[in-house]
Each structure stands twice: as C-alpha cells, then as structure tokens.
Backbone bond lengths (Angstrom), bond angles and torsions (degrees), N, CA, C in turn:
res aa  C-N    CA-C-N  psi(-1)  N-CA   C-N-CA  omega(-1)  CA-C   N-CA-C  phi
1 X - - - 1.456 - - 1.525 109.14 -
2 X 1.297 105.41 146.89 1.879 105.49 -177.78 1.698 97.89 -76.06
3 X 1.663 106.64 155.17 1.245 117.41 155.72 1.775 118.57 -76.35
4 X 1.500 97.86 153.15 1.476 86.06 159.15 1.521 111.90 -129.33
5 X 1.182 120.86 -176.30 1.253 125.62 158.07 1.394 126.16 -85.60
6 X 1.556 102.94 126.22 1.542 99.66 -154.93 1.579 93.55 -115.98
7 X 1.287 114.02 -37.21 1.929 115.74 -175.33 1.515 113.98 -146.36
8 X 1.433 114.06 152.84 1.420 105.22 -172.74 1.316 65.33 -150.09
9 X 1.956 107.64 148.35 1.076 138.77 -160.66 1.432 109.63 -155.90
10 X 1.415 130.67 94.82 1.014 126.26 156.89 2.033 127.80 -51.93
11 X 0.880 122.38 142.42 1.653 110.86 -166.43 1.462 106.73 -108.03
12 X 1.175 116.78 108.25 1.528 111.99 172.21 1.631 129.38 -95.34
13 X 1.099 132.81 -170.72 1.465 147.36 177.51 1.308 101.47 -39.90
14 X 1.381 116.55 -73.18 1.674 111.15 -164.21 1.816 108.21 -79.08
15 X 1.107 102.46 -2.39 1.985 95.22 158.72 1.665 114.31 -75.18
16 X 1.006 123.72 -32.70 1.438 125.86 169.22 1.284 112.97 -41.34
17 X 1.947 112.54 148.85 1.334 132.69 155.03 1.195 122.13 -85.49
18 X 1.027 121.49 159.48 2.270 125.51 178.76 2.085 85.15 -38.56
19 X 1.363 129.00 -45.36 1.409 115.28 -159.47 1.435 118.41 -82.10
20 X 1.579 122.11 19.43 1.012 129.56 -153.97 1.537 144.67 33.89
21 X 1.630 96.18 36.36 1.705 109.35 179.41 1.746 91.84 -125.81
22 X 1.418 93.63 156.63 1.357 95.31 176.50 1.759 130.20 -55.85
23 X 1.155 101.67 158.17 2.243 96.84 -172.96 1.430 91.69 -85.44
24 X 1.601 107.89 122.91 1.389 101.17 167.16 1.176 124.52 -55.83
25 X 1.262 129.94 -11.10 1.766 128.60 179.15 1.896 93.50 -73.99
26 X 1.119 129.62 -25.73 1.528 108.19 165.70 1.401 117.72 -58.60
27 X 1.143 97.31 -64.50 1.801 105.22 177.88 1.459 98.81 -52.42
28 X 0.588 158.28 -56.40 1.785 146.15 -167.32 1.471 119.80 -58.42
29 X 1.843 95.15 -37.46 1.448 98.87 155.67 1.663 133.44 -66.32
30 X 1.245 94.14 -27.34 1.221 97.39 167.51 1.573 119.29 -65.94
31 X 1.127 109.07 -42.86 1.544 116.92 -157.33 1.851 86.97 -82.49
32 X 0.838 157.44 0.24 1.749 173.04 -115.23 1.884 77.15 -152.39
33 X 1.030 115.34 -80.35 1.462 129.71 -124.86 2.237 81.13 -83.55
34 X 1.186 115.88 -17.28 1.693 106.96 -169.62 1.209 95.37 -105.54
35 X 1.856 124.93 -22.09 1.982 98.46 173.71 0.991 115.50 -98.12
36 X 2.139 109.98 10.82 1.661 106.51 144.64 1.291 123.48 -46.74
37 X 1.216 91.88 -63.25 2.372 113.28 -165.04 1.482 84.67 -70.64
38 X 1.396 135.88 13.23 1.645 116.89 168.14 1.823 99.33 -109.05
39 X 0.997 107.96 -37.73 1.694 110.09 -162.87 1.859 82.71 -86.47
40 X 1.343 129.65 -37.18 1.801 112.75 165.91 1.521 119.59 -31.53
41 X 1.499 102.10 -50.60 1.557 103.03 -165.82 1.706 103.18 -76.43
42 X 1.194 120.52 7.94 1.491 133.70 177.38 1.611 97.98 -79.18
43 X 1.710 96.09 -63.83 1.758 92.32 -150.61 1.438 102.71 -151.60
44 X 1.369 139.77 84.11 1.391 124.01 175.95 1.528 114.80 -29.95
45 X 1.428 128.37 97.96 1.419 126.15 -175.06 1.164 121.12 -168.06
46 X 1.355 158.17 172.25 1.424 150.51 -151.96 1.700 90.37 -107.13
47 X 1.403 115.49 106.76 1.499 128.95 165.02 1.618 95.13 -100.46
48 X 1.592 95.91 152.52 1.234 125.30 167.74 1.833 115.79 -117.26
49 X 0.768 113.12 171.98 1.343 122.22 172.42 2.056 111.78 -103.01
50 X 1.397 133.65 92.71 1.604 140.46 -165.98 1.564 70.44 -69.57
51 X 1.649 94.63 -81.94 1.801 89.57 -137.76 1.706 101.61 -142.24
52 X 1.553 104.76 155.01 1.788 102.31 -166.99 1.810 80.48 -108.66
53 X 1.355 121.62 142.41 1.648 113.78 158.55 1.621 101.13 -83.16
54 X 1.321 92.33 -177.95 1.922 106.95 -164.01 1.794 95.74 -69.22
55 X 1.470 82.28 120.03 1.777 103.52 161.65 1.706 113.89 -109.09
56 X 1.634 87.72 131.39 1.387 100.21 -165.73 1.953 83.30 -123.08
57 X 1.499 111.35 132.25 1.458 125.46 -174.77 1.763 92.05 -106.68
58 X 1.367 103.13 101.79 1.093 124.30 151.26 1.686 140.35 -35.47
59 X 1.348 98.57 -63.84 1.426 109.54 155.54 1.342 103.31 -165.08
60 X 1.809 105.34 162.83 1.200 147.48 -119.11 2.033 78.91 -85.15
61 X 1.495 115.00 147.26 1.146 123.90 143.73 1.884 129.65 -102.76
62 X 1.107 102.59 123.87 1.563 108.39 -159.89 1.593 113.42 -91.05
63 X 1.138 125.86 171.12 1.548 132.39 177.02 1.280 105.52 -69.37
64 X 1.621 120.97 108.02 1.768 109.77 152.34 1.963 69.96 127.15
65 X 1.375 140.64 -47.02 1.464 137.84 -174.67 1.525 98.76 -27.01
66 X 1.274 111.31 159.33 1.382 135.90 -161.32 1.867 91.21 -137.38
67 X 1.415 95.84 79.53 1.595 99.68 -174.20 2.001 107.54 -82.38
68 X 1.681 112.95 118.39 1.627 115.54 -174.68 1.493 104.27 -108.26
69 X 1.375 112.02 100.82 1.776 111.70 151.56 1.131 144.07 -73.27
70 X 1.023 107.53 101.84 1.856 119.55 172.49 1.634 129.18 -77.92
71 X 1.276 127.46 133.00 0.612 139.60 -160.15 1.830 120.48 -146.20
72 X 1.268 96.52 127.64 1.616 96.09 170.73 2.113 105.48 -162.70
73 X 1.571 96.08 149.12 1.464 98.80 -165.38 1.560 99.87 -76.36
74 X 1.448 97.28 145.57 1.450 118.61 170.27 1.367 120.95 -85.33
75 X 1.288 117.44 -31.58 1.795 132.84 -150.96 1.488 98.78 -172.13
76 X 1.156 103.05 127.28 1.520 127.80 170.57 1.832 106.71 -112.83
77 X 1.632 101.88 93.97 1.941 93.98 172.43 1.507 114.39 -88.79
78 X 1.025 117.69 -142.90 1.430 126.91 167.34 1.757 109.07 -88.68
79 X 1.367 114.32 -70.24 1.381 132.69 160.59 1.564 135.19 -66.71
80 X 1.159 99.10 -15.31 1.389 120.83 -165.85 1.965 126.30 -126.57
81 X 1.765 135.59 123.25 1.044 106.79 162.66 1.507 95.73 -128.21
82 X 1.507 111.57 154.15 1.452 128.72 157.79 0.921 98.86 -82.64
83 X 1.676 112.30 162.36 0.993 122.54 173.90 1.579 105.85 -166.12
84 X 1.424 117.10 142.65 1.901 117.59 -169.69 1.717 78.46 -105.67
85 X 1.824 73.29 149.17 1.392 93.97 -178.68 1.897 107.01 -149.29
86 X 1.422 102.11 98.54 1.184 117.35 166.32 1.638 137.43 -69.15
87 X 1.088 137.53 144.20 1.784 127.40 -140.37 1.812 73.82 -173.78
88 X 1.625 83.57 96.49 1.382 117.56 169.37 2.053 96.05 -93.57
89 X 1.844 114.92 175.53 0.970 117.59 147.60 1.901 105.95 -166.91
90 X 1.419 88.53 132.94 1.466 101.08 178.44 1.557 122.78 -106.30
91 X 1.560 96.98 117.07 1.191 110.37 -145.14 1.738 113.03 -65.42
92 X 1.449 129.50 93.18 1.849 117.05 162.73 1.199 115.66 23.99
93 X 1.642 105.33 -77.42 1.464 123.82 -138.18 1.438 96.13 -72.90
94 X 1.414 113.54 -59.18 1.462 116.59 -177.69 1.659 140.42 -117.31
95 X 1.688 107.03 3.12 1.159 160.96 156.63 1.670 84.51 74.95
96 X 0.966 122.66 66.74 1.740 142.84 156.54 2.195 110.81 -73.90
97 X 0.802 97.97 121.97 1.646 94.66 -170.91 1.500 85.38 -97.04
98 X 1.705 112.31 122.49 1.612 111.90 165.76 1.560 110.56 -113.88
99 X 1.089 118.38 149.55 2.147 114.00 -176.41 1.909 90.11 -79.34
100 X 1.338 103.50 127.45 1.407 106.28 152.42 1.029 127.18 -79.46
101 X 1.617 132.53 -81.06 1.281 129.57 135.35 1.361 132.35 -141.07
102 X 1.011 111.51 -150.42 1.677 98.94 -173.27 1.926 105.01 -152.63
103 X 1.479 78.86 148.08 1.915 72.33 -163.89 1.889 101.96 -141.69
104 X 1.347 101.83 160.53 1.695 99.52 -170.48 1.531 86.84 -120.78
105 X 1.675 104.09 138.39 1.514 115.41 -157.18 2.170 77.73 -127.17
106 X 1.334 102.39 134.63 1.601 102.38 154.34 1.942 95.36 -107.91
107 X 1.156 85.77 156.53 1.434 94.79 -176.86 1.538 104.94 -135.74
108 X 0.886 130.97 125.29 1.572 134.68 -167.81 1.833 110.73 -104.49
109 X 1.310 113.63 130.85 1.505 117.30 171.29 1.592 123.20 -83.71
110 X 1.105 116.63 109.56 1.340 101.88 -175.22 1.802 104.68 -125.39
111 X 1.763 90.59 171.48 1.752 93.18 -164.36 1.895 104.92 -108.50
112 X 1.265 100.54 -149.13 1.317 76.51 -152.46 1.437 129.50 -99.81
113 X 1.199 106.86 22.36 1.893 138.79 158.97 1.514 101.43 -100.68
114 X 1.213 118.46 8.62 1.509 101.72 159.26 1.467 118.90 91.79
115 X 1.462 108.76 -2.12 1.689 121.42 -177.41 1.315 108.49 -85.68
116 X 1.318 123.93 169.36 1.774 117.54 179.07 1.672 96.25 -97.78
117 X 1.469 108.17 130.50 1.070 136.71 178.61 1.801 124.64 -102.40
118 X 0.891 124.70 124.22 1.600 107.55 162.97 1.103 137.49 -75.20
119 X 1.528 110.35 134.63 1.646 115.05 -155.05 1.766 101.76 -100.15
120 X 1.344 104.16 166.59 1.536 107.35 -172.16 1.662 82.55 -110.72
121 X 1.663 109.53 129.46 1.272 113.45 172.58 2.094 114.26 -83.31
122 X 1.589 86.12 119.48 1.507 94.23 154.62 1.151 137.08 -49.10
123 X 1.664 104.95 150.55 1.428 111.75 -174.36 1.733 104.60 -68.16
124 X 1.320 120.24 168.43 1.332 117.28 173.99 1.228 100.10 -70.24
125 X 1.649 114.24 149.77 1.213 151.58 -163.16 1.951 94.04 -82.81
126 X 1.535 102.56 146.03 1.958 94.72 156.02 1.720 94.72 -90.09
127 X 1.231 82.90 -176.74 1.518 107.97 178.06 1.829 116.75 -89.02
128 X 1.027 122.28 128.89 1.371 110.69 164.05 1.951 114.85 -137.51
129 X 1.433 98.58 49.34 1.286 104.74 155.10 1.968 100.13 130.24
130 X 1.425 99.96 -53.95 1.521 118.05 -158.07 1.912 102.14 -97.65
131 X 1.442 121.65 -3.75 1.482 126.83 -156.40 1.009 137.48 73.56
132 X 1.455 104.60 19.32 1.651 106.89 173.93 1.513 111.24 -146.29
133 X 0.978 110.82 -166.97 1.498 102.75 -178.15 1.771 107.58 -168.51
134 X 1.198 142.43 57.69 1.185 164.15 94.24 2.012 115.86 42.81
C-alpha cells in the first residue's frame, strides 16, 4: 500500500533535550498523533492507541528540522488497525531528508464505555492536499 503524508512538524526550542536534539517523547507523540489521522480515514470513531512495537531512533532530530510522517495501514481487524509509521526529517541547515524511524502502532476502536468495539469501515476518503480527508 502507498504511504501518505499525514503531518509535517516544524521543531522548535521547547521540543529540545538538555543535549540540544529533540526529546524523543516528542517524536513519539508525533508518531501517536499520525496512526490517529491513519486509523480516521478507516472509521470516524473513538480509537485508542493498544500498543507501539520497539522504536529504535536512528538519527538525531535537530532544532529548526522539518520533521514528515508517513503513514500507511498494515492490517485491517474488526476492532483493531495497525498501521506503519515512518518519521522522516529534513534537515534546516541543508534540507537533506534523513529516516528517523519507523514504528507499527495498533490502534484499537472502542465504544462508548470504553470497551473495543467493531467499527464499520469507511468509504475511501477524497483528497484534500495531504491524502486524506478527515
């Protein structure tokens, strides 16, 4: 399945660690917050985040980076979608695109006591610029 572009994130001052690279707990939020807007174009419905598999950060995201998440579904369940989620960054200084890393998010549908529910999959989305339509 193709990726799309799901978030572009410029990185500022208060995303930084004491070492002056970004805190990976931003980027994770990020990568949280794009196999939302991926499991959306599934099913208008209350997703959760089950489980992230092991993310390993490749290389460093810097102050002023132009951080791009990609995204495309792995697994379509009843209750449940995976989804890979790639965390590109293009570098300020010399606008070099390096892969940070990439991580597989299940995201669980649940109803409205909070249990996982099965979702009725949506029709495909149009496009309005980024590949989705929300």
């Amino acid at each position: 399945a193709p990726r799309s572009l799901v978030l572009r994130v410029m990185t500022m001052p208060r995303d930084t660690n004491p070492y002056g690279t970004i805190f990976g707990g931003v980027i994770l939020s990020y990568v949280d917050q794009a196999a939302m807007l991926e499991s959306l174009s599934h099913a208008h419905c209350t997703w959760v985040t089950a489980s992230m598999e092991r993310v390993d950060f490749i290389a460093p995201v810097r102050l002023g980076d132009i951080v791009e998440l990609y995204t495309r579904t792995k697994r379509v369940g009843t209750k449940s979608v995976s989804v890979c989620v790639e965390v590109d960054a293009r570098r300020h200084a010399t606008g070099e695109t390096v892969r940070v890393t990439t991580a597989t998010v299940t995201m669980v549908s649940l109803d409205h006591n909070g249990r996982p529910t099965p979702f009725a999959e949506a029709p495909p989305p149009k496009s309005r610029g980024l590949g989705m339509d929300y």
